[in-house]
C-alpha positions as a printed Julia matrix, in Angstrom:
535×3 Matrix{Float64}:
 108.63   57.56  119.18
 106.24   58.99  116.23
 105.69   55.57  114.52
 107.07   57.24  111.12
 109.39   54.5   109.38
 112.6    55.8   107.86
 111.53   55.63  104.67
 108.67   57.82  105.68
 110.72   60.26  106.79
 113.73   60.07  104.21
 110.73   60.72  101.92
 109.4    63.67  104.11
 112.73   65.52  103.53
 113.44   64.86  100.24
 110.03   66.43   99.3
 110.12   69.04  101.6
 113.35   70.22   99.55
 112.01   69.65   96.89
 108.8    71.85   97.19
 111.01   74.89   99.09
 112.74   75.13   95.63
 110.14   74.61   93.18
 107.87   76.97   95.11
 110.56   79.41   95.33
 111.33   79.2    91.2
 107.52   79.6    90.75
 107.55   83.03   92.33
 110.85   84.07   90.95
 109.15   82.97   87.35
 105.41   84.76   88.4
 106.43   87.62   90.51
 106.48   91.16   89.18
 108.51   91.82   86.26
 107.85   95.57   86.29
 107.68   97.81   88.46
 103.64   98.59   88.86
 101.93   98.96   91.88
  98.59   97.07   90.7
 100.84   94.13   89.38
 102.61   93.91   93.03
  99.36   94.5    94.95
  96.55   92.76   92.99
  98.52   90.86   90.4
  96.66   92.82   87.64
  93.15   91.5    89.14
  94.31   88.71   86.62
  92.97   85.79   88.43
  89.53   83.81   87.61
  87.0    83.21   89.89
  88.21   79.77   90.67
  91.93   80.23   91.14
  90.98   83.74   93.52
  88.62   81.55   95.49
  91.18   78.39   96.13
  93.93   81.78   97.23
  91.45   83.16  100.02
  90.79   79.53  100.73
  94.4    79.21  101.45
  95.31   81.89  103.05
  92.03   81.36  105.32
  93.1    77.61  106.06
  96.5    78.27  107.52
  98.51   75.76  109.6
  97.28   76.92  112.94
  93.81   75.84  111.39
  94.77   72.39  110.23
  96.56   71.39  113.47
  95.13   73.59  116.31
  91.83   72.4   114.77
  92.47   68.59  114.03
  93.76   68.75  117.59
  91.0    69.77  119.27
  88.72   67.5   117.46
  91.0    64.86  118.39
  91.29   65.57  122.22
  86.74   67.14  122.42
  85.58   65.7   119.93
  81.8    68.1   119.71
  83.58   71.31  121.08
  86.16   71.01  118.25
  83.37   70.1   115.5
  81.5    73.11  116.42
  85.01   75.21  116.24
  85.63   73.5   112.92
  82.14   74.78  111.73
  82.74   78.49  112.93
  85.38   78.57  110.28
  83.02   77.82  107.42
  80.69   80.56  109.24
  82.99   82.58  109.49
  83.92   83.12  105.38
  80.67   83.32  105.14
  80.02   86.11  107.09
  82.91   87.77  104.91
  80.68   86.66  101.51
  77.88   88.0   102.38
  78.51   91.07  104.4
  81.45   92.38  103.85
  83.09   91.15  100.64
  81.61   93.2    98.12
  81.95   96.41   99.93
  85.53   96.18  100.65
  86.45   95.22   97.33
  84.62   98.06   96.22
  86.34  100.83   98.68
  89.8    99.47   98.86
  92.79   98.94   96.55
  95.46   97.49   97.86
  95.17   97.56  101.74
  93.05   97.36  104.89
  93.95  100.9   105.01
  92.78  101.95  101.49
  89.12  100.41  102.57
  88.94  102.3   105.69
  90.55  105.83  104.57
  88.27  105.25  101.75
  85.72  108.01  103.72
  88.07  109.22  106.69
  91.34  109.75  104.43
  94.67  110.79  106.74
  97.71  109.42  107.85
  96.57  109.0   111.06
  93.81  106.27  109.68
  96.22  104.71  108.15
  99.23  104.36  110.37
  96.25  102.99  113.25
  95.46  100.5   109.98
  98.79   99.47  109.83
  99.33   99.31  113.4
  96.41   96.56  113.69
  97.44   94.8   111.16
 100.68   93.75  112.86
  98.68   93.13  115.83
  96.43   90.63  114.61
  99.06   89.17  112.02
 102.28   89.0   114.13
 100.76   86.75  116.94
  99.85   83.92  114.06
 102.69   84.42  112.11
 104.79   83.45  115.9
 102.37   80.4   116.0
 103.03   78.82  112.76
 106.61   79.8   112.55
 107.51   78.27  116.3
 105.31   75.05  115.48
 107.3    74.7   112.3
 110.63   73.77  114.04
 108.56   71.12  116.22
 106.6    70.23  113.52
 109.39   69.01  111.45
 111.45   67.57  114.26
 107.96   65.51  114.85
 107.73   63.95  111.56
 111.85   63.7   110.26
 112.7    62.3   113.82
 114.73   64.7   115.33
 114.89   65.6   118.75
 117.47   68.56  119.36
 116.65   72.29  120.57
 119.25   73.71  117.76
 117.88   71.28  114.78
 114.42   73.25  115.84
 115.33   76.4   115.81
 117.44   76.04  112.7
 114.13   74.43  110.79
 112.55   78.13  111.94
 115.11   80.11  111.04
 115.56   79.01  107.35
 111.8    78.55  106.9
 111.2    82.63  107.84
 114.03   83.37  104.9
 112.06   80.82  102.48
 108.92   82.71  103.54
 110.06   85.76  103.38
 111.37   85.39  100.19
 108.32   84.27   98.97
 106.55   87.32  100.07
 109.28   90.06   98.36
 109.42   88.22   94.98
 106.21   86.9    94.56
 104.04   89.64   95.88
  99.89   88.6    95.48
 100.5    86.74   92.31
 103.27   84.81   93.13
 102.05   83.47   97.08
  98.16   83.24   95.37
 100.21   80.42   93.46
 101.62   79.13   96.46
  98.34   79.41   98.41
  96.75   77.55   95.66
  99.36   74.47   95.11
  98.63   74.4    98.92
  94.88   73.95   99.42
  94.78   71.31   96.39
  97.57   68.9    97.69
  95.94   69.36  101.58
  92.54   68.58   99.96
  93.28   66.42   97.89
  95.69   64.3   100.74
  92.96   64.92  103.23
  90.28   63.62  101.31
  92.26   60.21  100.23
  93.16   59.93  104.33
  89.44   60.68  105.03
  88.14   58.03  102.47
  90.19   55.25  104.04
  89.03   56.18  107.65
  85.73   56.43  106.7
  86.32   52.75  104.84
  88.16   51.27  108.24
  84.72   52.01  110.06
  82.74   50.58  106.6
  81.48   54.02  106.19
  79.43   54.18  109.15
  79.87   57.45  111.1
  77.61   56.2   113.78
  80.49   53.94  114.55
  83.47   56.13  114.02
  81.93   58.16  116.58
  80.91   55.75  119.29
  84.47   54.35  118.79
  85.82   57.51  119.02
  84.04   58.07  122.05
  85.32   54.76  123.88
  88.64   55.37  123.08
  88.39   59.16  124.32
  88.47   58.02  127.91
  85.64   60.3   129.07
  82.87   58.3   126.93
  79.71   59.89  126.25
  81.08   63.32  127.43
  83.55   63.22  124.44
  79.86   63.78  121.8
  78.67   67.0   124.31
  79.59   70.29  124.07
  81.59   71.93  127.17
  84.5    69.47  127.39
  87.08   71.57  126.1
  85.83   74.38  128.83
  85.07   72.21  131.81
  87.81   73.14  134.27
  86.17   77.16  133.72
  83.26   78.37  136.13
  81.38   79.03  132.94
  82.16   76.4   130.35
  78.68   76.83  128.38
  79.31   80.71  127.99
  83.46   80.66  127.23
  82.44   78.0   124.3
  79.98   80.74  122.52
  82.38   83.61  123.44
  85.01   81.44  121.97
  82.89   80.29  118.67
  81.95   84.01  118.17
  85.47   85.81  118.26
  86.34   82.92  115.91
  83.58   83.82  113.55
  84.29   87.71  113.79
  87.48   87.71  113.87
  88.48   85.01  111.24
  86.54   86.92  108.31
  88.41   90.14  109.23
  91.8    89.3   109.52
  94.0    91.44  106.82
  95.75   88.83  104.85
  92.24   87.06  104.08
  90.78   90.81  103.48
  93.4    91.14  101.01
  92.25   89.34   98.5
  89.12   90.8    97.99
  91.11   93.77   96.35
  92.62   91.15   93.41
  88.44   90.3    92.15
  88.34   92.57   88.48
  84.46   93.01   89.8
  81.77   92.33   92.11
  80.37   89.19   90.13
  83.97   87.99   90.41
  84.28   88.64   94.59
  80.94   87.04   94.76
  81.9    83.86   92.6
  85.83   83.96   94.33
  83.7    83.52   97.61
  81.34   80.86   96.46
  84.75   78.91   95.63
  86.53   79.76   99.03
  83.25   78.54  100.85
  83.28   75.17   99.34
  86.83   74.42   99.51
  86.32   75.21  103.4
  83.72   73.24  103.73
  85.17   70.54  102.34
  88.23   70.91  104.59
  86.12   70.84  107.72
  84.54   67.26  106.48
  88.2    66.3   106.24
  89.42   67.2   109.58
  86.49   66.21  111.0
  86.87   62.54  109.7
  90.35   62.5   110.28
  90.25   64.18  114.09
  87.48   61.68  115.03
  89.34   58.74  112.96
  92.73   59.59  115.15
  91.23   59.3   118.38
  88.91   56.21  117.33
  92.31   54.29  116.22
  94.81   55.18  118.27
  93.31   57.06  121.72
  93.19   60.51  123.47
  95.92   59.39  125.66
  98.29   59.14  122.94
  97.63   61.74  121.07
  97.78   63.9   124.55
 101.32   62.23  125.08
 102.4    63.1   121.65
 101.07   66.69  121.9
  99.22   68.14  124.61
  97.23   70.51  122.48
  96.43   67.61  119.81
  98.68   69.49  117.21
  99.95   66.14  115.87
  96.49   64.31  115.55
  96.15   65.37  111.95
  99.77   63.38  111.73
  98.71   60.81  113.52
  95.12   60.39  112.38
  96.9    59.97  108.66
  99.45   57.18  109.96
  97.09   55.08  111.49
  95.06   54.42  109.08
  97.69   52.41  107.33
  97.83   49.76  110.06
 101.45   48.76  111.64
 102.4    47.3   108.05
 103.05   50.28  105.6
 103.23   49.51  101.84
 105.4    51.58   99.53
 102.17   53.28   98.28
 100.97   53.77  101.72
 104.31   55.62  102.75
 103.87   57.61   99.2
 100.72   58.92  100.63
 101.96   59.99  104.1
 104.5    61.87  102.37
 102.14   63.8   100.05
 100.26   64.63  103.61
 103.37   65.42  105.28
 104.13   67.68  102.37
 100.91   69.6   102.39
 101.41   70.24  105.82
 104.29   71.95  105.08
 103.32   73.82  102.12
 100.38   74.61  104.51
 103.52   76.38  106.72
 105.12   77.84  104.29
 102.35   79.76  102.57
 100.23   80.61  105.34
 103.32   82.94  107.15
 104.1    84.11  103.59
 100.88   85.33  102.81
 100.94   87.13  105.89
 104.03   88.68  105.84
 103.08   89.86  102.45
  99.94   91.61  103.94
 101.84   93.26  106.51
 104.26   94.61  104.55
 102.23   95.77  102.29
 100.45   98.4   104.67
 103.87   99.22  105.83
 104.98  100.19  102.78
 101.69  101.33  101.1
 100.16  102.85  104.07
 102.77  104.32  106.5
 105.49  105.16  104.38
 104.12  105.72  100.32
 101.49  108.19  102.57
 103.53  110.08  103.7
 104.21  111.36   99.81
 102.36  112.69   97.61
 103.48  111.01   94.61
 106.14  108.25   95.34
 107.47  106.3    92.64
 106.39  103.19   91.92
 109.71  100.99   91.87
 110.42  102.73   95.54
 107.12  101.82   96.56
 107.66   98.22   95.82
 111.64   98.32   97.11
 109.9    99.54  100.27
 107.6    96.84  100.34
 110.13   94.29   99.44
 112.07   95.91  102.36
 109.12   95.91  105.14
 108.78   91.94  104.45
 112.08   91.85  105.84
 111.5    94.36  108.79
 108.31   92.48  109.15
 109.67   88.72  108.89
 113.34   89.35  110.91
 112.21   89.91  114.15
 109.14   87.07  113.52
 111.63   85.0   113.36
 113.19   85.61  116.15
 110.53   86.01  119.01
 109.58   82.49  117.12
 113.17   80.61  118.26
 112.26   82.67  121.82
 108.74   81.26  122.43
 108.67   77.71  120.76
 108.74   75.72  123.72
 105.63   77.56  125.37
 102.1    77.17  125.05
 101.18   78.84  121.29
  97.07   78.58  121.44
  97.13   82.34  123.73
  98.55   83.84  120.31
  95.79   82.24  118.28
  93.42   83.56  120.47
  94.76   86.58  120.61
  94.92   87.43  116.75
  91.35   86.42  116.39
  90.73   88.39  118.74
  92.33   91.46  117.42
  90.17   90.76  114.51
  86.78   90.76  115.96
  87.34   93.72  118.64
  89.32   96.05  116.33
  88.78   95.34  112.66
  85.66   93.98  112.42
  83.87   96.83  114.26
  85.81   99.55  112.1
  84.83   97.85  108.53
  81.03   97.64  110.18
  81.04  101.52  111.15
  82.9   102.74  108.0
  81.04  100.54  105.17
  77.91  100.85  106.79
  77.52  103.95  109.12
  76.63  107.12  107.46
  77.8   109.36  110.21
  80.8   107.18  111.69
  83.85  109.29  112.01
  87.11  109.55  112.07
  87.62  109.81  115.49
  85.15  107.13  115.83
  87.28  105.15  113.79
  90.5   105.9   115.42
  88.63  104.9   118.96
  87.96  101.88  117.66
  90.79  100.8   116.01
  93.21  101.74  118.88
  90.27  100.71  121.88
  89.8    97.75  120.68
  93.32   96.48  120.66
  94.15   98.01  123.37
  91.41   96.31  125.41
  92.2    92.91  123.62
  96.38   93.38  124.67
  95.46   94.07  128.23
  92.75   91.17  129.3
  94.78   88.56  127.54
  97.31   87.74  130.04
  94.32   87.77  132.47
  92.47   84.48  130.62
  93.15   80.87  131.63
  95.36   80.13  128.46
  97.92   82.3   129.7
  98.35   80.97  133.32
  96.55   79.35  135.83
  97.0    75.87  134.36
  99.16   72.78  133.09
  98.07   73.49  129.72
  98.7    77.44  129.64
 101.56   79.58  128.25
 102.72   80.06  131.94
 102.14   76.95  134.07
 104.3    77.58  136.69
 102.48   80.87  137.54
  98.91   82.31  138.08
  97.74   85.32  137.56
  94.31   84.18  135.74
  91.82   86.63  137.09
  89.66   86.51  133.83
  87.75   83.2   133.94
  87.29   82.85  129.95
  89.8    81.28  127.07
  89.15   84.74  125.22
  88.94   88.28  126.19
  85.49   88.08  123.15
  82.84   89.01  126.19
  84.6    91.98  127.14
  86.43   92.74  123.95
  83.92   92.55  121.29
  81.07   95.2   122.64
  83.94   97.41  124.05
  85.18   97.78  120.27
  81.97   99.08  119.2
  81.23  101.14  122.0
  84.64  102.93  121.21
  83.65  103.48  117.78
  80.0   105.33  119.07
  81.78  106.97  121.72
  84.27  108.58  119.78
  81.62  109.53  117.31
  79.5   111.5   119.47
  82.58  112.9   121.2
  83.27  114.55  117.43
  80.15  116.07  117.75
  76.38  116.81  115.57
  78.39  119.2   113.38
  81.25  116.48  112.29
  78.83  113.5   111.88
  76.41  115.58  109.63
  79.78  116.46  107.41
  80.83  113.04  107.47
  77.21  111.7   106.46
  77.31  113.9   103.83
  80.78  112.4   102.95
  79.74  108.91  102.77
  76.37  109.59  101.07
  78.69  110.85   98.32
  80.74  107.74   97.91
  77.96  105.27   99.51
  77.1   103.69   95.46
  80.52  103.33   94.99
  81.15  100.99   98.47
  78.06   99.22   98.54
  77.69   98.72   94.64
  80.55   99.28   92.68
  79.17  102.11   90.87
  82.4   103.26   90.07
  85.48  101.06   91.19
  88.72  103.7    92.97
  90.94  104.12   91.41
């Protein structure tokens, strides 16, 4: 029982249709209509600051965010506050370190900014490789949550409705990606962070007016209603049942922070800023629209459990991925005006524009470095319109088998995935955009060491961490094999990327550093101040 009234849901389906085919028209009417490679990549570098900003917004806030977040606000209350802020940290991070330079050395792909110094196809089929790595895992997430997403709020119950909902969702989103390419799912991704906003804020407003704007007493209600009471407003609750709750929650907040600003499909849009006052103003814009998020979910996380209980949202979820759901419900009270019902709808409805463009955007990133990366390398001069077919083509190669590993997995624990792609992101990428923007004598075995280490690492602690086994809660309940006491492989990971990346520096040797230092002095103006903008 959800507490949705019919016309809730009849509502809920009539605008989910209704937004699958105007959002599909838009890219049909915005995609490409030539066959360019900077129109398909960057969309011409045609956005302004504002619009650019509200697309890396949304393709930072996807739907993992919203209800993987929301939920664990809902269920620990300071542990998922403090998560909540590590997003906001984490784009931040990516404004001020990282932004400008990658703009600068790339074009189209993560592996334009790193073979930016180190060309070869060996740099950028590792690229490539990492990409899927980090992306694929999310992508399963939000595509497997989709089916019981939907089932959640329309108020269906069957194993074939669910996978059905997953199955045409992937062709919607990959759709999206092959005809819209960056201009057409930045217009997506934009439609998408003003109606969750916008929703958010109105849901947030009336919570905030049910306690007469008094967070001191949203909280201690919260708190009350949490069933562990003052715990519920102190870090460690989320990691209690660990040996070292204190130290998982930092490792935790810290691959989050990493890995979050250096995951490709958020990356990506650096390459669509005309210039480095434009990156830097995009950012400023992506910033505040995050922040502004986090004051939502916050509210509305904290509001759920104050109203309604931990218990029930537990019941309804055990990961809290309906809180945000049933946070927004709530509010109304058990007698739901027309207007009311309009306004779960337009939540609902974000929600699932949230779904849909979050998975497209990522597909699109993916194949994009399959296309641009693995297979336009391997000639010289490709044609354009193949180059685009091909990419067109890898979002299917890329979104086919998501799709189905998603109807495989949907009934298991998804937060391992999460973890893992953020982790990906701070062991593998974020080291090798460090070492190549920064390091004068990094190299490309260095590079390659890190890249391939650091994933490599990341693939083989995970099934080792408490999320995968070990407990009720885990991908795996009925077995244990949990001999890594930590949610994330980040204490191990993180410093073993790194150290791969020195290693295989000073395995190259004096001679190959000094040549590459010479390299990078030659291009360092261009990377870290635009001097002159590739080409």
């Amino acid at each position: 029982m959800t507490g949705f009234s019919d016309s809730a849901q009849a509502m809920s389906l009539v605008a989910f249709s209704a937004v699958a085919t105007i959002t599909l028209l838009l890219c049909v009417m915005t995609g490409p209509d030539r066959d360019d490679l900077d129109e398909f990549y960057t969309g011409y570098s045609s956005l302004s600051a504002m619009r650019n900003g509200l697309a890396i917004a949304g393709d930072y806030i996807s739907a993992a965010t919203v209800l993987g977040t929301g939920g664990v606000i809902a269920l620990y209350g300071y542990d998922g506050i403090v998560l909540a802020l590590s997003t906001v940290l984490s784009l931040m991070l990516l404004m001020f370190l990282l932004a400008e330079p990658l703009r600068n050395a790339g074009r189209f792909t993560m592996g334009d900014a790193l073979a930016r110094r180190m060309p070869g196809r060996a740099v950028r089929i590792a690229a490539c490789l990492v990409t899927l790595a980090a992306l694929m895992p999310l992508m399963l997430v939000q595509l497997a949550g989709t089916g019981q997403l939907l089932a959640f709020i329309l108020g269906f119950s069957g194993d074939s409705l669910k996978t059905g909902f997953i199955i045409g969702l992937g062709i919607l989103m990959i759709s999206y990606a092959a005809i819209g390419g960056m201009k057409g799912t930045a217009l997506i991704q934009i439609l998408k962070i003003v109606m969750l906003l916008g929703s958010g804020a109105v849901v947030a407003v009336l919570v905030m007016n049910r306690f007469d704007w008094n967070p001191a007493a949203l909280f201690d209600t919260a708190a009350r209603q949490s069933g562990v009471g003052p715990d519920y407003l102190r870090s460690g609750l989320e990691f209690a049942g660990g040996p070292y709750p204190r130290l998982d929650m930092i490792i935790s907040q810290l691959a989050v922070v990493i890995g979050g600003a250096c995951l490709p499909h958020v990356t990506m849009r650096m390459y669509t800023a005309s210039s480095a006052r434009q990156v830097r103003r995009s950012m400023s814009w992506a910033v505040s629209s995050v922040a502004v998020f986090v004051l939502v979910i916050t509210v509305v996380g904290v509001g759920a459990t104050a109203m309604i209980g931990r218990t029930v949202i537990a019941e309804a979820d055990p990961q809290g991925n309906t809180a945000y759901l049933l946070g927004s419900r709530a509010v109304f009270g058990p007698d739901v005006s027309t207007g009311e019902t309009f306004l779960f709808t337009t939540v609902t409805t974000a929600l699932f524009l949230t779904l849909l463009a979050s998975v497209a955007g990522m597909i699109l990133a993916c194949a994009n470095s399959l296309a641009h990366d693995v297979f336009a390398a391997r000639a010289r001069s490709m044609p354009a319109h193949r180059e685009i077919l091909l990419a067109r083509v890898s979002a299917l190669a890329v979104g086919v088998p998501t799709i189905f590993l998603a109807t495989l997995i949907q009934h298991r624990s998804l937060q391992p995935l999460v973890i893992l792609s953020f982790c990906v992101g701070a062991s593998a990428l974020a080291p090798a955009l460090v070492y190549s923007l920064f390091w004068r004598r990094y190299t490309r075995t260095g590079l390659l060491c890190t890249l391939i280490g650091g994933t490599l690492t990341v693939l083989l602690l995970m099934p080792g961490t408490n999320l995968v086994s070990g407990s009720p809660v885990s991908a795996f309940p009925e077995a244990d094999f949990n001999w890594l006491p930590f949610t994330t492989t980040g204490l191990v990971s993180i410093p073993a990327g790194f150290l791969f990346g020195w290693l295989g520096t000073v395995i190259s040797g004096r001679r190959k550093a000094e040549e590459q230092r010479r390299q990078y002095e030659a291009v360092e103006g261009w990377i870290l101040a635009g001097a002159v903008r590739r080409g």
